[in-house]
DOVO-233086 format. One record per residue (C-alpha): x, y, z; residue in three letters. Coordinates in Angstrom, 1 decimal. Layout:
<rs>
+--------+--------+--------+------+
|     xx |     yy |     zz | type |
+--------+--------+--------+------+
|      X |      Y |      Z |  ALA |
...
+--------+--------+--------+------+
</rs>
This chain:
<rs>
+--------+--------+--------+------+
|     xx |     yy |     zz | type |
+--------+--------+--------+------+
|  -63.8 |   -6.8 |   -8.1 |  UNK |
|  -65.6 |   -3.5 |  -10.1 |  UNK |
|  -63.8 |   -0.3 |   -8.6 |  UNK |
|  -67.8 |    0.0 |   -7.7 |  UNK |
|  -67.0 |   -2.6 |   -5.0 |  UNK |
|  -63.9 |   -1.4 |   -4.3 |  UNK |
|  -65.3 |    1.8 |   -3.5 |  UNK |
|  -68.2 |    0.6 |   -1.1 |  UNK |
|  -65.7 |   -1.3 |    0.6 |  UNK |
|  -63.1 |    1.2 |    1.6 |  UNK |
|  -66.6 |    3.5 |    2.3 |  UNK |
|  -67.7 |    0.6 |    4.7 |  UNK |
|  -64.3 |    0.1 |    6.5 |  UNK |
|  -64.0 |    4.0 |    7.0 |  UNK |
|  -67.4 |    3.9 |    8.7 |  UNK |
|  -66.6 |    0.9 |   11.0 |  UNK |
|  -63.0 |    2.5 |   11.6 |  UNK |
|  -64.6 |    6.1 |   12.8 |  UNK |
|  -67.7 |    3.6 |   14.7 |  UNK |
|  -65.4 |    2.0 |   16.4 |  UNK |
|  -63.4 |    4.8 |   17.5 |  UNK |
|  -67.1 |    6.6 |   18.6 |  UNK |
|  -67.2 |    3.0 |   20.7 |  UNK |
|  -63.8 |    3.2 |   21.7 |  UNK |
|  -64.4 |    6.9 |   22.9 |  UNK |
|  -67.8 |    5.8 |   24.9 |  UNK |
|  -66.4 |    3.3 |   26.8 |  UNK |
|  -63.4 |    5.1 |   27.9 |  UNK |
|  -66.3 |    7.7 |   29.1 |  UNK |
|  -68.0 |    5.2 |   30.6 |  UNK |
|  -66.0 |    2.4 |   31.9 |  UNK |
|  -66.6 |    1.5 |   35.7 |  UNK |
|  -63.4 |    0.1 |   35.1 |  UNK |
|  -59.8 |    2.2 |   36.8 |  UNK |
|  -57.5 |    2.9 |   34.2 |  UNK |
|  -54.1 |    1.2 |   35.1 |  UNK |
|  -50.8 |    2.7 |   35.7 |  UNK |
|  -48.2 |   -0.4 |   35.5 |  UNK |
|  -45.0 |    0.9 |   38.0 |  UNK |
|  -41.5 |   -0.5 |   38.1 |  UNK |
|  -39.8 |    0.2 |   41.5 |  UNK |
|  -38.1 |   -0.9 |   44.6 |  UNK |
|  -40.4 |   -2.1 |   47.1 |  UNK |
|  -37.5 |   -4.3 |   48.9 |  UNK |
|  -33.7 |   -4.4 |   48.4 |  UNK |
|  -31.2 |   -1.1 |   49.0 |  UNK |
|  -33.3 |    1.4 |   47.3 |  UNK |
|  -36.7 |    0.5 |   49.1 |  UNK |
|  -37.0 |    3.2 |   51.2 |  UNK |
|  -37.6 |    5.6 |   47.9 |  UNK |
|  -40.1 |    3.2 |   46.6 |  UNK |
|  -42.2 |    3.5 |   49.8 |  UNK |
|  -42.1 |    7.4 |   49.7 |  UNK |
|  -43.3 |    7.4 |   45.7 |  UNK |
|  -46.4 |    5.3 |   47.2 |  UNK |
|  -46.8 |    8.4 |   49.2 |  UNK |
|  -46.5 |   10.9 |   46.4 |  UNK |
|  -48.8 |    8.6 |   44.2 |  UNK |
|  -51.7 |    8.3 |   46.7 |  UNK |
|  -51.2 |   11.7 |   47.8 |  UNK |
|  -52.1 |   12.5 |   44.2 |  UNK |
|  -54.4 |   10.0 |   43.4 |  UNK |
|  -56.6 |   11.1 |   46.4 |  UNK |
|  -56.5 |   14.9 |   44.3 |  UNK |
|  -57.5 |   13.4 |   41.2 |  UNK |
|  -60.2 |   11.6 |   42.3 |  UNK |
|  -61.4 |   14.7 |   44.3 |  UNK |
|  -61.9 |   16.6 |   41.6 |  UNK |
|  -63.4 |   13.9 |   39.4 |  UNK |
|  -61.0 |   11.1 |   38.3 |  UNK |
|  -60.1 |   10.3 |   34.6 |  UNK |
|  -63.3 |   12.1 |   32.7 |  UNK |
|  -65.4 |   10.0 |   35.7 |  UNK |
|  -63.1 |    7.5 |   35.6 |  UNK |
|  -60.8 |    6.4 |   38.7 |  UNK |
|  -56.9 |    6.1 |   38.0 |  UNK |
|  -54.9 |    3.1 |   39.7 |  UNK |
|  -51.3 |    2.0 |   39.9 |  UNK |
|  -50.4 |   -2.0 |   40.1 |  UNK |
|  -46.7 |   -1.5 |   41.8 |  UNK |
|  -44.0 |   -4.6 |   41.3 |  UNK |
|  -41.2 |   -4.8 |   43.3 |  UNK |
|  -38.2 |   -4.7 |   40.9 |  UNK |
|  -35.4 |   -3.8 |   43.3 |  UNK |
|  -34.1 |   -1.5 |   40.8 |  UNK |
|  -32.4 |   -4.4 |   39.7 |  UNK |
|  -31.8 |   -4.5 |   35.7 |  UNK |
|  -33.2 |   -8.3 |   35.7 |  UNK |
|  -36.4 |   -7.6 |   37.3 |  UNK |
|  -36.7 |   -4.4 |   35.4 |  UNK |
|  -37.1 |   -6.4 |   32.6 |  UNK |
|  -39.3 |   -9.0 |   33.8 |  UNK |
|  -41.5 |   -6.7 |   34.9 |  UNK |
|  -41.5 |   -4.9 |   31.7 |  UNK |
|  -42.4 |   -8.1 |   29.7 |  UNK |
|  -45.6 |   -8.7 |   32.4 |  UNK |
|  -46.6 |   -5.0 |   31.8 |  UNK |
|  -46.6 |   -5.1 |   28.0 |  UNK |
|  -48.8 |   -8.0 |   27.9 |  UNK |
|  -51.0 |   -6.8 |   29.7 |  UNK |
|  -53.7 |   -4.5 |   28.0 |  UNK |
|  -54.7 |   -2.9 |   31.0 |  UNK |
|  -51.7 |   -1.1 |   31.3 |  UNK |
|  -52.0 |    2.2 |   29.5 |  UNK |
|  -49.0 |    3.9 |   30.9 |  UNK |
|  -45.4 |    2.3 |   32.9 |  UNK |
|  -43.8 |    4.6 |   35.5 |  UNK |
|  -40.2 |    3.7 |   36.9 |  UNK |
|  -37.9 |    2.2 |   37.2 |  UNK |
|  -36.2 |    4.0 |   39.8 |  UNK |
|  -32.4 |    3.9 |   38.7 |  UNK |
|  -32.0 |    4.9 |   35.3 |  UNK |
|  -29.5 |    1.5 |   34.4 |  UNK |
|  -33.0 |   -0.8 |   35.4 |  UNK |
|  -35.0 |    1.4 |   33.4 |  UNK |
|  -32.7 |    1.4 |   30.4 |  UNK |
|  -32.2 |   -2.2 |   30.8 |  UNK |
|  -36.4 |   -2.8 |   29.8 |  UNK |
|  -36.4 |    0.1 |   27.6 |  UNK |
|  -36.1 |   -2.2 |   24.3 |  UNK |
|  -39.1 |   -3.8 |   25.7 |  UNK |
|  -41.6 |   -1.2 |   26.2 |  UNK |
|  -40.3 |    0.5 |   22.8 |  UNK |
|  -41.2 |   -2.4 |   21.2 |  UNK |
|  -44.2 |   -3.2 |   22.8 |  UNK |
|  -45.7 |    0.2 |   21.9 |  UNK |
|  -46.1 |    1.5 |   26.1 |  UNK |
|  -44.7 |    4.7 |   27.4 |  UNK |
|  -42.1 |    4.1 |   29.9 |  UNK |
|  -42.3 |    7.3 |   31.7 |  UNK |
|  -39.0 |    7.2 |   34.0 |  UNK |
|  -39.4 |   10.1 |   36.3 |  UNK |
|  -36.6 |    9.9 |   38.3 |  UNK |
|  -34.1 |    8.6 |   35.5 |  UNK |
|  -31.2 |   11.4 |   34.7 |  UNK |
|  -29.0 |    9.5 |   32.8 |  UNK |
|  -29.0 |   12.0 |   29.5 |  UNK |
|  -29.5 |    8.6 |   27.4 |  UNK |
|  -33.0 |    7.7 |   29.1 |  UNK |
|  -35.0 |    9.1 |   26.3 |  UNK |
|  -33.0 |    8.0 |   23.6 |  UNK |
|  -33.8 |    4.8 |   23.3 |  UNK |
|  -37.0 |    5.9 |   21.9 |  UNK |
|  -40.1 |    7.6 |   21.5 |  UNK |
|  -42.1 |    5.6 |   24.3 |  UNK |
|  -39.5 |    6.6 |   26.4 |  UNK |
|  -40.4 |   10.0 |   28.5 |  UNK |
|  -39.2 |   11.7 |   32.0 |  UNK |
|  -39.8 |   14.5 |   33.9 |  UNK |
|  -36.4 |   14.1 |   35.2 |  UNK |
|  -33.7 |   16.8 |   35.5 |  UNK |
|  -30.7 |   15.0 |   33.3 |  UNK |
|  -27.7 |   14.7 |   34.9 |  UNK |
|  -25.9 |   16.7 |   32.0 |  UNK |
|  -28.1 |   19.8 |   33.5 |  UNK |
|  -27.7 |   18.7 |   37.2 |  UNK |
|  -24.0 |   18.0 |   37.7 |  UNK |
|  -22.7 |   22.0 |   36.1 |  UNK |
|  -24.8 |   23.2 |   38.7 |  UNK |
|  -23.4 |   21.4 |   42.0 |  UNK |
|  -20.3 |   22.1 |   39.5 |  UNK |
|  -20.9 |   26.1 |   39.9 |  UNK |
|  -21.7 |   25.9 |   43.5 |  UNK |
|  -18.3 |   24.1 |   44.8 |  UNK |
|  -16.7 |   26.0 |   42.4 |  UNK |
|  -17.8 |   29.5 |   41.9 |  UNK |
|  -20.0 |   30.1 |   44.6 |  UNK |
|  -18.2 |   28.3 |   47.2 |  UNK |
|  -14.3 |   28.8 |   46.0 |  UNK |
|  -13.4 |   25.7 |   46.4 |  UNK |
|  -10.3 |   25.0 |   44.1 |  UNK |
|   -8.7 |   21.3 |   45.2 |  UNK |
|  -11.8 |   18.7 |   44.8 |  UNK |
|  -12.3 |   15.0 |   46.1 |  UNK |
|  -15.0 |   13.1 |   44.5 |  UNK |
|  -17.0 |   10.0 |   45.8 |  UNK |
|  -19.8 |    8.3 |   44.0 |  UNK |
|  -21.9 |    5.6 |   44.1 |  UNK |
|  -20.5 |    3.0 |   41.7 |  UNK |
|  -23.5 |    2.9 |   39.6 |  UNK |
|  -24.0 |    3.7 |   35.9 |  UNK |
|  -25.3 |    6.9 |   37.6 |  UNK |
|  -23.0 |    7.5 |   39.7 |  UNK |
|  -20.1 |    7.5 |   37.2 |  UNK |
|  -22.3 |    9.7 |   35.2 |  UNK |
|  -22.7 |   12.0 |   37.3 |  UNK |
|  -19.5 |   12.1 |   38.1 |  UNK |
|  -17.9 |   12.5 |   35.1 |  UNK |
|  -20.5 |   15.4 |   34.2 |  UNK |
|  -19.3 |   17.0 |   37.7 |  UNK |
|  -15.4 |   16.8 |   37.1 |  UNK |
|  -15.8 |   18.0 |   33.2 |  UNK |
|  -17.7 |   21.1 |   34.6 |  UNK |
|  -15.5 |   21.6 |   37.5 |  UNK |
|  -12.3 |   21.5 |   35.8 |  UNK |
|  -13.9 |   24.1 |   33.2 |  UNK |
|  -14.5 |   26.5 |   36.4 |  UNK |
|  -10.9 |   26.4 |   37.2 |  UNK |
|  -10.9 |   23.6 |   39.8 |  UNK |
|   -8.4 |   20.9 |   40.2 |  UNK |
|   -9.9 |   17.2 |   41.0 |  UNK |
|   -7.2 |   15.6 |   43.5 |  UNK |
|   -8.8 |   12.5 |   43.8 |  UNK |
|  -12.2 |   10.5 |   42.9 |  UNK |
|  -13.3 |    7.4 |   44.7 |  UNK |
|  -16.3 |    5.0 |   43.5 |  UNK |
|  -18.3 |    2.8 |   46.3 |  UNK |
|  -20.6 |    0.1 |   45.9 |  UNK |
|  -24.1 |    0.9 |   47.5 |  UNK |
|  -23.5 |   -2.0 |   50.0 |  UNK |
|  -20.7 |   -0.6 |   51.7 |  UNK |
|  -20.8 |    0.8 |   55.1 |  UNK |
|  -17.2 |    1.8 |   56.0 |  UNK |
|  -15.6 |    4.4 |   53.9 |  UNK |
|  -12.4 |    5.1 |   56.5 |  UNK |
|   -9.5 |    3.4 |   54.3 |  UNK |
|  -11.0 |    5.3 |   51.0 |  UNK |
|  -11.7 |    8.5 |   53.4 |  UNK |
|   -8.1 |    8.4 |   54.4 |  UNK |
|   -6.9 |    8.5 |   51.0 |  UNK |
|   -8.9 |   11.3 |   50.8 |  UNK |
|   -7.8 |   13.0 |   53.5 |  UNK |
|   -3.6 |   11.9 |   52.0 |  UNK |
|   -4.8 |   14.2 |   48.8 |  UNK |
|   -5.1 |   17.1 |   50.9 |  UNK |
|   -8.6 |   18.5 |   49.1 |  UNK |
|  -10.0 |   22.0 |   50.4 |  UNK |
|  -13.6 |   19.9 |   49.2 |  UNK |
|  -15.3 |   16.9 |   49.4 |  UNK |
|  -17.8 |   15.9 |   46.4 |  UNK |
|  -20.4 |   13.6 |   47.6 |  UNK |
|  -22.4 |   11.9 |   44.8 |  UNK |
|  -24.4 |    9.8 |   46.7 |  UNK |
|  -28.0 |    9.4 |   48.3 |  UNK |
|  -29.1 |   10.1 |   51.8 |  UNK |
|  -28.3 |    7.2 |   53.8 |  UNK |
|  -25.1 |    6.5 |   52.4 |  UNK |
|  -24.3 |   10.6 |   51.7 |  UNK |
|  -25.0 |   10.6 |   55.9 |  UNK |
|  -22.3 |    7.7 |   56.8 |  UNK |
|  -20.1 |    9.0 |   54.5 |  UNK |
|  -20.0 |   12.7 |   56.3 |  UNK |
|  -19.9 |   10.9 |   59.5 |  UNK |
|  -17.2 |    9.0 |   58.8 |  UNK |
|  -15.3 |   11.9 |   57.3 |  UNK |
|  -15.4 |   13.8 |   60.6 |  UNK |
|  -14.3 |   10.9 |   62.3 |  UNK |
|  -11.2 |   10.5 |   60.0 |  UNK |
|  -10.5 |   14.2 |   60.9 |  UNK |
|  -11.8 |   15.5 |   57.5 |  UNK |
|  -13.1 |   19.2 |   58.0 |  UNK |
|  -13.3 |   20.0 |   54.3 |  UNK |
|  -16.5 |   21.4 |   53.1 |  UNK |
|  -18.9 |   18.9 |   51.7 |  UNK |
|  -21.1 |   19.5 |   48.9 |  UNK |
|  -23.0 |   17.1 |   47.9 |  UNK |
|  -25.9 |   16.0 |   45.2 |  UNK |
|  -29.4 |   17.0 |   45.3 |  UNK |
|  -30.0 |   13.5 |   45.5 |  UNK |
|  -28.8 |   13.4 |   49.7 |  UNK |
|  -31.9 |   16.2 |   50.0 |  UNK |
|  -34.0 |   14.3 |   52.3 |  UNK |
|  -35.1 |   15.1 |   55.9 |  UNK |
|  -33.6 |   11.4 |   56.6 |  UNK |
|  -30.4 |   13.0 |   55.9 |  UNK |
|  -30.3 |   15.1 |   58.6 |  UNK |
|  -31.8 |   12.3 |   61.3 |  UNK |
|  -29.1 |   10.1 |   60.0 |  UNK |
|  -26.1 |   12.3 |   59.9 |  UNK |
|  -26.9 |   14.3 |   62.7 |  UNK |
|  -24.0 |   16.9 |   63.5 |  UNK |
|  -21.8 |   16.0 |   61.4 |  UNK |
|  -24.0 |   17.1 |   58.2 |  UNK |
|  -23.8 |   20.6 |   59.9 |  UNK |
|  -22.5 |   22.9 |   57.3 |  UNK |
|  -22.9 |   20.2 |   54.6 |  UNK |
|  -23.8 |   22.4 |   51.5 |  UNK |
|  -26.1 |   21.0 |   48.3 |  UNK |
|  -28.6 |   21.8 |   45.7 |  UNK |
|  -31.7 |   20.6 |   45.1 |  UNK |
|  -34.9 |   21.3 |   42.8 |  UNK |
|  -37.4 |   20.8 |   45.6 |  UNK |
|  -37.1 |   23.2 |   48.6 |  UNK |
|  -40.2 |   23.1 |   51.3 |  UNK |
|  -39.7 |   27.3 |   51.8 |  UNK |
|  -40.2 |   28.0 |   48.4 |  UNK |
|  -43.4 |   30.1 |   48.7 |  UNK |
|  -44.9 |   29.1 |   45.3 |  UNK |
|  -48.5 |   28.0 |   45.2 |  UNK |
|  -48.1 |   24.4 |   44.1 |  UNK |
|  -45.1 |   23.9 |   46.7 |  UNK |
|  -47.7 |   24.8 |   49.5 |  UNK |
|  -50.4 |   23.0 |   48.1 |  UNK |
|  -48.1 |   19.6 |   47.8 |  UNK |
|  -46.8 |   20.1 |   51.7 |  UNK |
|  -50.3 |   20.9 |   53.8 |  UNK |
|  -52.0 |   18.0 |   52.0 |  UNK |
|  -48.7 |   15.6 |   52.7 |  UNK |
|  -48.7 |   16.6 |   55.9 |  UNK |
|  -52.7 |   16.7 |   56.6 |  UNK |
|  -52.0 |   12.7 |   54.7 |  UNK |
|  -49.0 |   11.5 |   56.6 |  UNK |
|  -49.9 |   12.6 |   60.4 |  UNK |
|  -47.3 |   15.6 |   59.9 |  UNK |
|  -44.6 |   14.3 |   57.8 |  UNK |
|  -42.3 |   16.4 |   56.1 |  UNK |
|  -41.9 |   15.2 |   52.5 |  UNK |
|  -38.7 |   15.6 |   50.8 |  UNK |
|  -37.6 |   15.8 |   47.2 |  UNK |
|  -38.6 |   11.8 |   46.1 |  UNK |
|  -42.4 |   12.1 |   47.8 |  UNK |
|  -42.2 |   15.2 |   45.4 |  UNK |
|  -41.0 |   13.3 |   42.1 |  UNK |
|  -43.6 |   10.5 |   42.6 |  UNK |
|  -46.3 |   13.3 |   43.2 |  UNK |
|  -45.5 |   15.3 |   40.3 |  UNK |
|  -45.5 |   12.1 |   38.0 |  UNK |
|  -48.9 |   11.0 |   39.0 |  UNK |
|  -50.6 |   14.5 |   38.3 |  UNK |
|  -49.0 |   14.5 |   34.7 |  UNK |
|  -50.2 |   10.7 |   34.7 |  UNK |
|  -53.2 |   12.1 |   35.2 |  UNK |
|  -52.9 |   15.0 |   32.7 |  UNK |
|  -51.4 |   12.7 |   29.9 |  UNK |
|  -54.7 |   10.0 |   30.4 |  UNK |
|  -57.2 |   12.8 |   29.9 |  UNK |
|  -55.9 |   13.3 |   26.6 |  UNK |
|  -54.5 |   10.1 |   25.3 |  UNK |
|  -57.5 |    8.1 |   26.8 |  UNK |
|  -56.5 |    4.6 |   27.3 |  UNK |
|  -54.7 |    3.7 |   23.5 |  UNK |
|  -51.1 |    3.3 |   23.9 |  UNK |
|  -50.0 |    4.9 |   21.2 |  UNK |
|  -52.5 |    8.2 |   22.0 |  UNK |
|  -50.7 |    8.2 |   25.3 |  UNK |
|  -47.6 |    8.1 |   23.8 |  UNK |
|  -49.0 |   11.5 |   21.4 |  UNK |
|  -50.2 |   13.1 |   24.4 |  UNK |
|  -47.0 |   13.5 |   26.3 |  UNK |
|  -46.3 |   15.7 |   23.5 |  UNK |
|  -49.7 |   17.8 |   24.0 |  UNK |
|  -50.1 |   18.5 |   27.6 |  UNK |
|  -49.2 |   22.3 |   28.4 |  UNK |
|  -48.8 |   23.7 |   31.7 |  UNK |
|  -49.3 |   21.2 |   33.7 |  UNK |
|  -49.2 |   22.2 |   37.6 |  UNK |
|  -46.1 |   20.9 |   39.3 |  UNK |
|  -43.8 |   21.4 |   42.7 |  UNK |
|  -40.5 |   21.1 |   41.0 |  UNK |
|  -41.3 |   22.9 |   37.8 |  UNK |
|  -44.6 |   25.3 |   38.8 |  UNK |
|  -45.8 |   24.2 |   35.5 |  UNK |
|  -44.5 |   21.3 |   33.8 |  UNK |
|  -44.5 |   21.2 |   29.7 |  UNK |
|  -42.4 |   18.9 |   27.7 |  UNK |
|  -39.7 |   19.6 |   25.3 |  UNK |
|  -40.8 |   17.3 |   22.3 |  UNK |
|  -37.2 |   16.5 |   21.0 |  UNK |
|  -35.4 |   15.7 |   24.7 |  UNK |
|  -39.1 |   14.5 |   25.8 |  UNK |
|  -37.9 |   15.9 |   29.2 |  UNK |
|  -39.3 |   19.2 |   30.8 |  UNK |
|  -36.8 |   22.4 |   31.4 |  UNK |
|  -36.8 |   25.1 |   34.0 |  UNK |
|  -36.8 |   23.5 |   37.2 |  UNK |
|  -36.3 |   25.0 |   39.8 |  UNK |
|  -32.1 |   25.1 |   41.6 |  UNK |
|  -31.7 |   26.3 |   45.3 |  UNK |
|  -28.3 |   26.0 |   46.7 |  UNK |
|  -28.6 |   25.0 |   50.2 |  UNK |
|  -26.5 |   24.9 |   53.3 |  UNK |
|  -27.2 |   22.6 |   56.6 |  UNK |
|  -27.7 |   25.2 |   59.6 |  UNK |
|  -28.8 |   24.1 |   63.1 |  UNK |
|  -29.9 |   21.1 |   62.0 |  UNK |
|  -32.2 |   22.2 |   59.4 |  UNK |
|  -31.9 |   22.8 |   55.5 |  UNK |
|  -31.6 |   26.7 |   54.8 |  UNK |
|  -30.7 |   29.2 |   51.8 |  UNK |
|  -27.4 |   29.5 |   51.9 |  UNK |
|  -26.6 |   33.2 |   52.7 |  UNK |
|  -23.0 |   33.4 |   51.3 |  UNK |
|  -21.4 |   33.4 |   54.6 |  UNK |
|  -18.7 |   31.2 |   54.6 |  UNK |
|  -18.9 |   27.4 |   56.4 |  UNK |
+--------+--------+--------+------+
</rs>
């Protein structure tokens, strides 16, 4: 071939390349069809409960999107499978997302152990994996598809950390966590910061998310004479866990994760979560804009419901979704570019979200140290429990 030839061919391949990509760009304009969010969560099993309330942040979202014009015309959808948070189906799912060329974008998993688990698969596949609840510090190291707007746990756990500690004066600390990669993570992040404040940990105590009597461990606790009780745990089982406690004659102060911050944990501890103190990175009374906006169009949704912190998580990730799409269009590996472009993006737990491009997480969220009063979540004051 004359370099003649060669040079009309490599001219002709350039101008179907940018062609196609003029093509590409049209029909992404002008597309009737949704572009598809592919999302890996628990719709059944022990963790359902917080796949039904990101549904709500989603739709919540989606219905705002749509309002003010969809995806450059175009309407964004979510295709939800049921994965239990269970590594297996993690990966299952994973496998049906990545062949699938609808799916531009995967959000979930909801633990960060079944997101980890399919991880491999969307990195090699080429699809972001954007795990917006995953804190496990390790999440976005498995690659650059991997993305999350969560607040690590290496961030998270000094904080609770500072408030036992520091704020609280707590000095003689019992620790129970779930049983989970999580929860071992987090609790080792808690007991390394706690023990740098000064604080002695008498005793820590793993439970399985099954279990629903804690008495024998709670009495152990109670042996170990603590002056605190360190609950790394979610709401339903954070509430039986308190309950239980006062029944075993604990009076300790309890602190607990941001993770019990849920207005089921009040309805399911009732009294005995008076006076339980925590942190979290979404408070309802927090007068900024976006924290208003998110709670009168929940509420206005939902027939009154108050949301908590996980209707907040799935909201937030839809709207950067959203943000991410406009940008990276509906190429996988554009998405995957975009992530690193978006700036400012309007968010309740941040007020606005942009992503550090080497921990391809976002800083700065927000940390109110709570106390239980009357039977309602409230600033702490300083006043002593």
């Amino acid at each position: 071939m004359s370099n003649i030839d060669r040079r009309s061919l490599v001219k002709g391949s350039l101008a179907a390349m940018m062609a196609g990509a003029a093509v590409s760009r049209g029909a992404f304009a002008q597309s009737s069809e949704p572009i598809l969010l592919g999302v890996s969560g628990p719709l059944t099993g022990p963790n359902a409960q917080y796949g039904t309330q990101w549904k709500q942040g989603f739709d919540l979202a989606l219905d705002e999107i749509m309002a003010a014009g969809g995806i450059n015309g175009r309407k964004l959808a979510y295709q939800f499978e049921d994965s239990q948070s269970d590594p297996r189906q993690s990966v299952a799912i994973a496998q049906k997302f990545v062949s699938d060329p609808r799916i531009v974008m995967e959000l979930g998993d909801f633990s960060s152990p079944a997101s980890m688990a399919a991880s491999p698969i969307y990195q090699r596949g080429g699809l972001v994996q954007f795990g917006f609840t995953n804190s496990h510090p390790d999440f976005t190291k498995g690659g650059d598809f991997m993305w999350s707007t969560s607040v690590s746990q290496a961030d998270e756990q000094p904080l609770l950390a500072a408030y036992a500690v520091k704020r609280l004066g707590l000095k003689k600390l019992a620790v129970l966590h779930l049983n989970t990669d999580w929860g071992r993570t987090s609790r080792d992040y808690f007991v390394k910061a706690a023990k740098e404040y000064g604080a002695e940990v008498a005793v820590t105590e793993g439970y399985i998310a099954e279990e629903r009597d804690f008495r024998s461990t709670l009495v152990r606790v109670r042996d170990a004479s603590p002056d605190g009780l360190i609950l790394i745990s979610y709401y339903s089982d954070g509430a039986l866990i308190a309950r239980q406690a006062r029944q075993v004659g604990l009076k300790q102060v309890i602190c607990a994760a941001s993770s019990v911050y849920s207005p089921k944990f009040l309805e399911l501890g009732g009294e005995a979560v008076e006076d339980v103190h925590l942190g979290t990175r979404y408070f309802p009374e927090d007068p900024r804009p976006e924290v208003k906006k998110f709670i009168t169009g929940f509420k206005a949704k939902y027939g009154g419901q108050e949301p908590d912190a996980f209707n907040a998580y799935s909201y937030d990730a839809m709207n950067m979704a959203a943000a991410v799409v406009k940008i990276g269009g509906t190429d996988r590996r554009a998405v995957r570019d975009a992530f690193a472009k978006v700036k400012d993006v309007s968010s309740v737990i941040f007020g606005s979200a942009t992503f550090d491009v080497e921990s391809r997480r976002v800083k700065g969220a927000m940390n109110a140290e709570l106390v239980v009063r009357k039977g309602q979540f409230a600033l702490w004051d300083g006043k002593p429990t």
